[in-house]
PDB file of N, H, CA, C and O in Angstrom:
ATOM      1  N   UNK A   1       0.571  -0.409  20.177  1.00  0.00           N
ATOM      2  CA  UNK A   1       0.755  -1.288  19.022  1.00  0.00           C
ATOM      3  C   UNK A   1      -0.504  -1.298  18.146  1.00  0.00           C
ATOM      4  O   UNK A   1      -0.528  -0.836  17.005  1.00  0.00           O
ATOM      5  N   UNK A   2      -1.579  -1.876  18.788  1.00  0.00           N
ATOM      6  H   UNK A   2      -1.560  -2.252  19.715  1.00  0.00           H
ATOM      7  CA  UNK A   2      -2.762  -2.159  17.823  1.00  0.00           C
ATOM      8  C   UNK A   2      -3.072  -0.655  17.397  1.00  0.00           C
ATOM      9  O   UNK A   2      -3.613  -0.590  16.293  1.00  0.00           O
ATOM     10  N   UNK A   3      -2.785   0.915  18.205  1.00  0.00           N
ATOM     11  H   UNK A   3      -2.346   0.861  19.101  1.00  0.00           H
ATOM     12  CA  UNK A   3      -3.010   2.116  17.926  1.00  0.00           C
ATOM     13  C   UNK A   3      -2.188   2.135  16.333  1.00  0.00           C
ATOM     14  O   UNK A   3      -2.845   2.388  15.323  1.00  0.00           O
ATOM     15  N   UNK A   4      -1.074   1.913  16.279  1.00  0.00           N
ATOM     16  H   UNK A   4      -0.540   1.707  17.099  1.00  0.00           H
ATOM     17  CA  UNK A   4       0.040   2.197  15.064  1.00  0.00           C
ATOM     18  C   UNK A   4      -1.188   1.365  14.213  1.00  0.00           C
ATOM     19  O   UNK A   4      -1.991   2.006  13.534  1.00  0.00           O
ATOM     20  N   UNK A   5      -1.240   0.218  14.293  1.00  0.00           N
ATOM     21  H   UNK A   5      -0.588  -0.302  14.844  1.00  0.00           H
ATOM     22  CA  UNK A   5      -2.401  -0.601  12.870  1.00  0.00           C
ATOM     23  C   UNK A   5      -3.406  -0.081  12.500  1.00  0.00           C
ATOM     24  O   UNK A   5      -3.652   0.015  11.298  1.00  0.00           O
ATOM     25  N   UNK A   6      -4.365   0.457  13.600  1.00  0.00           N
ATOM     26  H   UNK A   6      -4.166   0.380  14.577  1.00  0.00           H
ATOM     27  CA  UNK A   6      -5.092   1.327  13.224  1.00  0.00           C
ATOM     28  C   UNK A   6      -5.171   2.968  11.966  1.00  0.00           C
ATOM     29  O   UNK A   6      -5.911   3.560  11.181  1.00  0.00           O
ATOM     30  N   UNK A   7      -3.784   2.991  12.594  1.00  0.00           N
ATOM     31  H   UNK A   7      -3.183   2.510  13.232  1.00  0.00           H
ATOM     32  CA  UNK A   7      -3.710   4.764  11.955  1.00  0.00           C
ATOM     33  C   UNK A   7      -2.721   4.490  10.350  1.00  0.00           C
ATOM     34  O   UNK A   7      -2.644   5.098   9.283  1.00  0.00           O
ATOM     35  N   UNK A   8      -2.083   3.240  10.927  1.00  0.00           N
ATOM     36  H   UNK A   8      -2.145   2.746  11.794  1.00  0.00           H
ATOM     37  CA  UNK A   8      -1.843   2.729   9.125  1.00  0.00           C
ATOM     38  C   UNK A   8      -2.822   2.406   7.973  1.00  0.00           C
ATOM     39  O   UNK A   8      -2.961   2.834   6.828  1.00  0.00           O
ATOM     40  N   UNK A   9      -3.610   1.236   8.935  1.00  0.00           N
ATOM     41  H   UNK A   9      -3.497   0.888   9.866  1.00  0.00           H
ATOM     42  CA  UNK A   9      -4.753   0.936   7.900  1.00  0.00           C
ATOM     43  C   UNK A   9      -5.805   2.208   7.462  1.00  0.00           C
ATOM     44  O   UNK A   9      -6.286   2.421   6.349  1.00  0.00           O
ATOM     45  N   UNK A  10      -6.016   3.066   8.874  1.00  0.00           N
ATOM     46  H   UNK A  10      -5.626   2.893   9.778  1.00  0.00           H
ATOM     47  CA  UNK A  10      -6.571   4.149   7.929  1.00  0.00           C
ATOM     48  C   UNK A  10      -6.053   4.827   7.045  1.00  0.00           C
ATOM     49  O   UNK A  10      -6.747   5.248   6.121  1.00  0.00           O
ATOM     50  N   UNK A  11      -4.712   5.091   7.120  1.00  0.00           N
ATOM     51  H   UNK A  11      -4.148   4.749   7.871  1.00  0.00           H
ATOM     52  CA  UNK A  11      -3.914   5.631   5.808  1.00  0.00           C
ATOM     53  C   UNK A  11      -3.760   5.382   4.981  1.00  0.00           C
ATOM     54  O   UNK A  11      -3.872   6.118   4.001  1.00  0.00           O
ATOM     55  N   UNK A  12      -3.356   3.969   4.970  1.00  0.00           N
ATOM     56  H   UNK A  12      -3.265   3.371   5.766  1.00  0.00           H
ATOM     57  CA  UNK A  12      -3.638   3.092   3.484  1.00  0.00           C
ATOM     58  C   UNK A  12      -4.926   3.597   2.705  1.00  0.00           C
ATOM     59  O   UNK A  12      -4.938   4.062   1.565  1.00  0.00           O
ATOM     60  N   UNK A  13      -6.667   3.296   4.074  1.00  0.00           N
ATOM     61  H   UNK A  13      -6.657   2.918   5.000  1.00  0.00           H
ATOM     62  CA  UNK A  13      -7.573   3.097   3.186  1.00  0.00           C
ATOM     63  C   UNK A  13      -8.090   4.715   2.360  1.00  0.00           C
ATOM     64  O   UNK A  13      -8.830   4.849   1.385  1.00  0.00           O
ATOM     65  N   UNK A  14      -7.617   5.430   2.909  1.00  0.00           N
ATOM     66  H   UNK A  14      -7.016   5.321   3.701  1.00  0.00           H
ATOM     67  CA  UNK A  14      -7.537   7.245   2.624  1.00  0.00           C
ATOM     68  C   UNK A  14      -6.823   7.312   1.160  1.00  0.00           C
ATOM     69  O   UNK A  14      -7.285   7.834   0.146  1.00  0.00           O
ATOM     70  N   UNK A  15      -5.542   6.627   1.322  1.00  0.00           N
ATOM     71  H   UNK A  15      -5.167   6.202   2.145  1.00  0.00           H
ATOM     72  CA  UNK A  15      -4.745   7.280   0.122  1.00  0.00           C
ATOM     73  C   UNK A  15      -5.233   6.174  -0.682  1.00  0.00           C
ATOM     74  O   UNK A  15      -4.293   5.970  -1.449  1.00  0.00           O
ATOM     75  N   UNK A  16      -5.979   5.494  -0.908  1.00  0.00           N
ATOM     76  H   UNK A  16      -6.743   5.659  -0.285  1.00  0.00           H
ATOM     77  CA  UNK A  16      -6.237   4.402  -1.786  1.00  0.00           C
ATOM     78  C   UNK A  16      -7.409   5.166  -2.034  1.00  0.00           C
ATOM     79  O   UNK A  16      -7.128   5.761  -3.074  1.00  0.00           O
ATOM     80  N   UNK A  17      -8.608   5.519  -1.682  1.00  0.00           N
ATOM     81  H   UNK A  17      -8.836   5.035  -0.836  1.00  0.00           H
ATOM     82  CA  UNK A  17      -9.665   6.086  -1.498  1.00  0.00           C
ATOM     83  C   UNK A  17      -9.073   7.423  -2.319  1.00  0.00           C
ATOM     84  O   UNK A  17      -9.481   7.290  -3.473  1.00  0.00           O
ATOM     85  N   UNK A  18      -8.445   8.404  -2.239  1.00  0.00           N
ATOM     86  H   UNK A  18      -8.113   8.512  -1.301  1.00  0.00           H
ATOM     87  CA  UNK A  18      -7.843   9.719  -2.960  1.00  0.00           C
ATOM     88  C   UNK A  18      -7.192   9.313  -4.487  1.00  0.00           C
ATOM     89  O   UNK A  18      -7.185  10.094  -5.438  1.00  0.00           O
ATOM     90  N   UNK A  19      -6.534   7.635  -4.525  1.00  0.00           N
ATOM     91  H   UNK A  19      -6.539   7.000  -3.752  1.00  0.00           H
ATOM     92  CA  UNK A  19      -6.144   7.525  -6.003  1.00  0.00           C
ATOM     93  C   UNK A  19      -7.273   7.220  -6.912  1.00  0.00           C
ATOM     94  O   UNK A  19      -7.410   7.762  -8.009  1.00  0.00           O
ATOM     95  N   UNK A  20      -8.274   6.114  -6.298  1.00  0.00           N
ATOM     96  H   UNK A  20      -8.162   5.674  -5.407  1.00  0.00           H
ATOM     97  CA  UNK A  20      -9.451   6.030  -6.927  1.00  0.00           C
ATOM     98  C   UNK A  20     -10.410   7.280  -7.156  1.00  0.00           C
ATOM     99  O   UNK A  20     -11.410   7.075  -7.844  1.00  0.00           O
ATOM    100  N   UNK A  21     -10.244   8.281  -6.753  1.00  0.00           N
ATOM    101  H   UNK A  21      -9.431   8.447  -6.194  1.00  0.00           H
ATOM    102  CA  UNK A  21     -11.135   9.790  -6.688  1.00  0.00           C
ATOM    103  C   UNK A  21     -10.089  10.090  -7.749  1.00  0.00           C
ATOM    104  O   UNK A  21     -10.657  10.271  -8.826  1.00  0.00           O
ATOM    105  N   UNK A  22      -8.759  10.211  -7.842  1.00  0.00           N
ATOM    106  H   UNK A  22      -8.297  10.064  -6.967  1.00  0.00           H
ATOM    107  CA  UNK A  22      -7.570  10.788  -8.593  1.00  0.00           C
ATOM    108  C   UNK A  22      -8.157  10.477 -10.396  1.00  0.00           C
ATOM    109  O   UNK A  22      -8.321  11.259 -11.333  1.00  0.00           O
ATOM    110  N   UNK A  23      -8.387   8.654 -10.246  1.00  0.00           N
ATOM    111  H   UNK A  23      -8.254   8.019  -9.485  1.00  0.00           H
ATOM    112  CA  UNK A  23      -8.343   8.189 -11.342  1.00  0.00           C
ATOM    113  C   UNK A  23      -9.721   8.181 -12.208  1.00  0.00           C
ATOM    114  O   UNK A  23      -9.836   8.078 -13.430  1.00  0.00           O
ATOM    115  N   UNK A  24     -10.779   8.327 -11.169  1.00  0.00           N
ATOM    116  H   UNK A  24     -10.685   8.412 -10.177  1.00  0.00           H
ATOM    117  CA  UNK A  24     -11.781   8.971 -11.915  1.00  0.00           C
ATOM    118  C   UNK A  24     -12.242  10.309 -12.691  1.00  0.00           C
ATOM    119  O   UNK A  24     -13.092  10.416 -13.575  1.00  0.00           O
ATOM    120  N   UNK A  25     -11.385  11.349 -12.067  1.00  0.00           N
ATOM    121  H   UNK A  25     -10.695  11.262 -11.349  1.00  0.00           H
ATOM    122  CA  UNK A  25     -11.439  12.656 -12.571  1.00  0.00           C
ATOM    123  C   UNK A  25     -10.804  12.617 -14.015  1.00  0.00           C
ATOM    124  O   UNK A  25     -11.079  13.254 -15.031  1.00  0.00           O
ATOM    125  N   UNK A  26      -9.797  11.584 -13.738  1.00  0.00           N
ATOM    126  H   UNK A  26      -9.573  11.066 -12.912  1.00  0.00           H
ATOM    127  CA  UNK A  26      -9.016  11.940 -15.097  1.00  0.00           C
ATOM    128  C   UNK A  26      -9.426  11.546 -16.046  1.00  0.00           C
ATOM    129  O   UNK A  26      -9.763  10.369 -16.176  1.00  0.00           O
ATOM    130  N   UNK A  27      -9.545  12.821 -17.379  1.00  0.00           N
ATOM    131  H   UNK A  27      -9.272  13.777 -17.273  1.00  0.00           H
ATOM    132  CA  UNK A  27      -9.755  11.816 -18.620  1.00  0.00           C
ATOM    133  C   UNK A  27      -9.726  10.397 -19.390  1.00  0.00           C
ATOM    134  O   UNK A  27     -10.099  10.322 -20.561  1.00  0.00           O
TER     135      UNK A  27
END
């Protein structure tokens, strides 16, 4: 259980982390 929260919250904080990298590149 607490394994699944773990590997969500890191996913969340990754793809949140990749839109903010996304939204800086862009013009």
């Amino acid at each position: 259980m607490w394994c699944g929260i773990g590997y969500l919250s890191a996913e969340a904080l990754s793809s949140s982390i990749m839109g903010a990298a996304k939204r800086m590149d862009a013009p």
